[in-house]
C-alpha positions in Angstrom: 142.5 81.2 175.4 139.0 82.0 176.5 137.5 85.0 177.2 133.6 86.2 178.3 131.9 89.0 177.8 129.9 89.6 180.6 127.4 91.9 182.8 129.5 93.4 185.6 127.7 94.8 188.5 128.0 98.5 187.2 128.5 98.4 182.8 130.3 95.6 181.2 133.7 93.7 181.5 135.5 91.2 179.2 137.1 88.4 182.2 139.7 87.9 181.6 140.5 91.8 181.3 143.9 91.3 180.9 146.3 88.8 178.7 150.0 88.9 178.7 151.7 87.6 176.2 155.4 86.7 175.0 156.1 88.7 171.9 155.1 87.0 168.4 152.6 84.6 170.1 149.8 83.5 168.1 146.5 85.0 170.1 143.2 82.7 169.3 140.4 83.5 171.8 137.8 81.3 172.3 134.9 84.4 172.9 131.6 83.7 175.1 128.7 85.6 175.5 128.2 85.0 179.1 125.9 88.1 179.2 122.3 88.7 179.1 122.3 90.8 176.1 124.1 90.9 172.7 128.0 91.3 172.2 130.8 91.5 170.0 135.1 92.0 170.6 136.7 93.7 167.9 140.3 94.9 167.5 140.0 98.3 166.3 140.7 98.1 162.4 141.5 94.2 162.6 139.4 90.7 163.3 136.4 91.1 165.1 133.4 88.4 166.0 129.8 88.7 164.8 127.4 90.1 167.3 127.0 87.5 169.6 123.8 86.7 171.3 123.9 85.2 175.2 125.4 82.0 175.5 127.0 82.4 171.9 130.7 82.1 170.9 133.2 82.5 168.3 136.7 81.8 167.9 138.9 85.1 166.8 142.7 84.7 165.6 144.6 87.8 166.0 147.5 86.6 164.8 150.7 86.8 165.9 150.7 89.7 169.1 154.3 92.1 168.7 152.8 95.4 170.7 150.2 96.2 172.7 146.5 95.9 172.0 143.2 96.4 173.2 139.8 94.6 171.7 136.7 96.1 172.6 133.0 95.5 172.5 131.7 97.9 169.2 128.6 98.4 170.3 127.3 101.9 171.6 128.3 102.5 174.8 129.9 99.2 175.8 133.1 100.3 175.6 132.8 103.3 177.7 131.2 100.9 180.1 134.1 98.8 180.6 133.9 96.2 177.4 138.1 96.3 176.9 140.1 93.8 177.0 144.0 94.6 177.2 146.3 92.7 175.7 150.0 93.1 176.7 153.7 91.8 175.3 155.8 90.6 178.2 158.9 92.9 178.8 162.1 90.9 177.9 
């Protein structure tokens, strides 16, 4: 699945911000830096990608998804400024 990273009009924003998932899926991301600055997405504790410079990208394996999750951008600030992407388990 791909995701950018990307310059929203106010902050930052990972599109999309969102992924829902069936539980146990195997999550790969395909990560772009569609951005004008540097950028990385990082599960907090788990796989992260390098720091990616614009127009950079790297594939990150979380494994297989059974609860909720959110990756975020590590560097200062970027989170706070919107940098999250949430990634949900479908009810059953």
């Amino acid at each position: 699945m791909r995701v950018a990273l990307v310059d929203a009009f106010v902050g930052f924003d990972v599109t999309p911000d969102t992924v829902v998932v069936e539980p146990r899926t195997r999550l790969v991301l395909d990560v772009v830096n569609e951005g004008k600055g540097v950028h990385d997405l990082a599960l907090p504790g788990g796989p992260r990608t390098r720091v990616l410079d614009p127009g950079e990208s790297q594939r990150l394996d979380l494994g297989d998804v059974t609860g909720n999750l959110d990756a975020v951008c590590t560097l200062p600030d970027h989170e706070f400024a919107g940098m999250i992407l949430d990634i949900r388990v479908a009810a059953r």
